[in-house]
Structures are given as C-alpha cells and as structure tokens.
N, C-alpha and C positions, 0 to 999 in steps of 0.2 A: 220207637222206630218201627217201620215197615218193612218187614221179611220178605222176601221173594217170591213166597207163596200167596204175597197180597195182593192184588192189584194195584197198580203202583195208581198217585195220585195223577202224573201225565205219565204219557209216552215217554216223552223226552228227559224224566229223568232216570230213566233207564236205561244201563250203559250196552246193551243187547235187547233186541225186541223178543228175543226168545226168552226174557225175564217178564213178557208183559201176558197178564194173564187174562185180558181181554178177547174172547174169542172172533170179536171182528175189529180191522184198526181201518181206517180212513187212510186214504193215499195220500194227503198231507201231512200224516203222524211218521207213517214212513220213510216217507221223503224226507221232513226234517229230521227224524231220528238220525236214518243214515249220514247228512251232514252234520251234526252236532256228534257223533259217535261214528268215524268211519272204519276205527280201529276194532267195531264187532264184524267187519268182512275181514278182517285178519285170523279173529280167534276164534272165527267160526268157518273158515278159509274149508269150505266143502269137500272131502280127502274124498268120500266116496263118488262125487260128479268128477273130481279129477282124474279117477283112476278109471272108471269108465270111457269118459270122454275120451282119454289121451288113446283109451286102447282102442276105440271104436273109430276114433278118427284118424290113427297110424293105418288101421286097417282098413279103411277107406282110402289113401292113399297109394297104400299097397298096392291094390285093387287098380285103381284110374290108370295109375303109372306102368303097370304092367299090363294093362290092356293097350295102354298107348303104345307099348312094346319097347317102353325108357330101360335100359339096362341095368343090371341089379344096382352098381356102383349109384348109377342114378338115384334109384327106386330106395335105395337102401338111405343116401342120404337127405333124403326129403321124407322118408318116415322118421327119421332119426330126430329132423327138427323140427316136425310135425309133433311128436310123443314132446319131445322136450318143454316146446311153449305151451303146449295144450294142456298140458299135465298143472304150469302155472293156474292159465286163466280159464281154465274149466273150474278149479275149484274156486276164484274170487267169481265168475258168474254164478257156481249152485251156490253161495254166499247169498249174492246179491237176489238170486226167483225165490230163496229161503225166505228171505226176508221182506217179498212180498206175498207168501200166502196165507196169512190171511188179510191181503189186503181190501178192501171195498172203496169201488163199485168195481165187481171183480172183473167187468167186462173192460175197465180202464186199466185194471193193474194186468189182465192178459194182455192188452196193447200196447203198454208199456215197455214192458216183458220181451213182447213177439218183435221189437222195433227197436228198441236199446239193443239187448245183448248180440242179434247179429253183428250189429254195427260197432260194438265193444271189440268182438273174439275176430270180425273179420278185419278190421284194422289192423289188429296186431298182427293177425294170419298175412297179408298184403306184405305189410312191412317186413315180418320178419324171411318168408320162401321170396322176396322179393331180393332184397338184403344176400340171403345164402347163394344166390344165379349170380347177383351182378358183383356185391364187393366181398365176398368167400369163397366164389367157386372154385378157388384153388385147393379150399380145405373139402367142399361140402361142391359135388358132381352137379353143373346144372342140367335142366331136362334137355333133351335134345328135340322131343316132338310134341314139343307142347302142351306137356303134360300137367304143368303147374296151370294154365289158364283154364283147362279142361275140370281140373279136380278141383279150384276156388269158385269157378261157377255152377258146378252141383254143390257145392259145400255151402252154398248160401241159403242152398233149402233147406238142407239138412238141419243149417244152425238155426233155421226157423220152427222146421218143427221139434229140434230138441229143446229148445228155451219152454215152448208151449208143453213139451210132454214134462218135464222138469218141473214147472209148476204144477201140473196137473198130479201128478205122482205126491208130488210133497203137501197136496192139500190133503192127499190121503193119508199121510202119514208115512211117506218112503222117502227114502233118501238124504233123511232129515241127520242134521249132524250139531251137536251142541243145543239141543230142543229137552231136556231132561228125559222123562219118563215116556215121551215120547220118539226118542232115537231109539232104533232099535239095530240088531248086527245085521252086517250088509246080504248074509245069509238069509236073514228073516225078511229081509227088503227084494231080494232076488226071486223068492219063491213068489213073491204077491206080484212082480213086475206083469207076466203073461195076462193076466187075469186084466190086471189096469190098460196094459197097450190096446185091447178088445175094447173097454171103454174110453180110451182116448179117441180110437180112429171112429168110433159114434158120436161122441157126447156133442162137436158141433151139427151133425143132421139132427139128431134127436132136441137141441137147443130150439134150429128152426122149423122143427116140426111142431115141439110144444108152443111154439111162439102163432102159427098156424091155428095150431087147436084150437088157443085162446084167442083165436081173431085177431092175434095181434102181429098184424100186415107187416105193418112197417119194422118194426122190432124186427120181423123175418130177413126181411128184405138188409137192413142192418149190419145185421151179424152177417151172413152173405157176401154185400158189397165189399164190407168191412176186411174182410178175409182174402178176396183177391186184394183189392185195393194196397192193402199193406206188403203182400206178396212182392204184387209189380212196386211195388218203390224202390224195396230195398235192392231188389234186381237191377233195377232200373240205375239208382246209385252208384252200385256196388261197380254196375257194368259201364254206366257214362252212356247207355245207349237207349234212347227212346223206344228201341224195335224190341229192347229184352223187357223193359218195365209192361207195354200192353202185350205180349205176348206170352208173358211169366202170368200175369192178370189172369189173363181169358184162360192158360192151364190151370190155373188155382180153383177159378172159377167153375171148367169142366168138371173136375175131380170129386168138388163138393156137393154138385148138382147130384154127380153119379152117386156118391155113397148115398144122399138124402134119399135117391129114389128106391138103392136098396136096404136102406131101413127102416123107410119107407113100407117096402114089400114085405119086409120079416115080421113088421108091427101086424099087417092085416091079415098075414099066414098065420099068427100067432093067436091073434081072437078067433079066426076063423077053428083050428084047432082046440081052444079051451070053450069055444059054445056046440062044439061037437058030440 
C-alpha cells in the first residue's frame, strides 16, 4: 500500500488534496476531488481565515455603521451577526481558495476564486443582516440610515479582493491549515503577511507588464479586461443594477491602470539607479 508521502495514483483517491503530493493539480482534479470528498472543507474548515475574517469584517461594520451615525444598539447588533456568520463561512471559504492553490491554469482557478466565493459569503451575508432587519428586529436593532446597504455594497469589494489576497498568501505558504509540514503557527504567518500585501497589490501590474515585455499584447490586454470585467459583474449582480456593474468596471479598470503605471515607474527608477 501507498503512504501518504507517495504520490497517490489519482487525485481522487485521496480523501484531502492536501494528501496529494503533486506540486501542480489541474482544475478538474479539483473540482472533482472536492465533489467526491466534500467532507475535506469540514476537516480542513480554515480556523485561521475565520478568525481573521470575522474580525476584520465585524470591524468593518463597526466602521460603515458608525459613520452612517446608526447607534450603538444598532451598530453593536449587526457586528454581533456579522462576527457570528462570518466566523462560519470565512473558514469553509479559506477551505475551499486552500484547496485550489495549487490549482492550474492558475489564471482559471484565480477566476474561479475571485467569482465563486463572493457570491458564496455575500449570499449568506444578504440573507442572513437581511433576516436580522426584517424577521429579528425585535432581538437584533435594525439600521435606521441605511447602513446595512451602504456596508453590503463596499463589502463586495472587499470579498473580492480578499478571496484573491487568500489565494495569493496560501500559494506562498500562509494561512495554510491541515497542509502538514507546511502549516505553520498563525504567529509565523502574521509576520510574513506585510511583506506578501506589497506583492499582492503588484503582482497583477507586474503580470501585465511582463506580458508587455514578452510582446505578448493580447495576454496583457486579458488579464486587464479580465479584472474590471469580473469586478462590474459581481457588483452588477450583487446590486440588480446596470449603473453599478459598468461603473464598478471602469473603477476597477482606473485603479489598475494607475498601479501598472506606477510600477511601471519604480521598474525604470530601479535600472536607472543599479546602471548608475
């Protein structure tokens, strides 16, 4: 019999992909693992994206609600089921981006990624601050100024770019949970995060820039489009409205252009300095 330290013969008969010792799997190894085995997003049920998440996105609520000037009673009960669900489905999502990093063609499994899990965590989010206003408010304060539609539609960015930074982190080896020799303590993961957020907020200018280099136009252009395009949907969706999907678009679109161009400028500051 075959140990766990072997490469197994497939995918599939391995009951966690974190027993498969192939350093790149294909996104239909993935996919079908996860259907034939769902019960590795249980035992792998990601403790450290929960307990970030829940507290990163209590405090973000914090935040929206008391800027909207909702009172504490309010504020206090819309963090409170904010931390509660989130604390759930943050960790079955760092589950689910775990378990596609090493997936290939990795620009399919970040799409996957950037395009599922909002539409995972903001469903349940919808339903359940949705739920606590109209059939609890008698347990749980609802907003008075609008403060839940204001904080669900920044929150959809936010679940965009945490899905992406979430992969991106765990290809490097952070945040990993139930991965052997590769988990490390959330201490050892926290020191490396500053370092990795600097390469997150590059690594797409720097993708279309090498894509550039290599003359390769269209590739550029790709990834680019690719990045508002999925933006404006999920807004678009999320919101019911036409005005928010090309208007999230063409912000997405801004933002990227801007960083490209300044790393862009750091790239030729940077030869221009080491040929000096």
């Amino acid at each position: 019999m075959m140990n766990l330290e072997v490469i197994h013969r497939s995918i599939t008969e391995a009951d966690d992909l974190e027993e498969v010792r192939d350093e790149k799997i294909s996104i239909g190894d993935v996919l079908r693992s996860l259907a034939q085995h769902p019960a590795q997003i249980i035992t792998r049920w990601n403790w450290k994206s929960a307990l970030m998440g829940a507290i990163l996105r209590a405090s973000f609520y914090l935040t929206i609600y008391k800027v909207s000037k909702e009172s504490w009673m309010v504020t206090l009960s819309a963090v409170l089921v904010e931390f509660g669900f989130r604390f759930v489905t943050s960790g079955i999502s760092g589950a689910l981006v775990q378990s596609f990093r090493r997936a290939t063609p990795i620009w399919l499994a970040t799409l996957i990624v950037m395009i599922t899990l909002p539409i995972f965590s903001h469903t349940v989010e919808y339903i359940t601050h949705y739920a606590q206003e109209n059939l609890f408010s008698s347990i749980f304060a609802a907003s008075e100024n609008n403060a839940r539609q204001k904080a669900f539609a920044i929150s959809v960015m936010f679940s965009i770019l945490s899905a992406l930074f979430n992969l991106f982190v765990m290809r490097h080896g952070v945040l990993l949970v139930g991965a052997g020799s590769e988990t490390k303590s959330l201490a050892s993961d926290l020191k490396r995060i500053p370092l990795l957020i600097v390469e997150f907020v590059v690594f797409l200018p720097n993708e279309i820039l090498c894509a550039i280099s290599k003359r390769k136009i269209l590739t550029a252009i790709g990834i680019f489009s690719a990045f508002g395009f999925a933006v404006g949907a999920i807004f678009g969706v999320f919101r019911g409205k036409w005005s928010w999907a090309w208007t999230t678009a063409l912000g997405a679109w801004a933002i990227l252009f801007l960083f490209t161009l300044i790393v862009a400028g750091a790239i030729v500051v940077q030869k221009k300095l080491a040929n000096n």
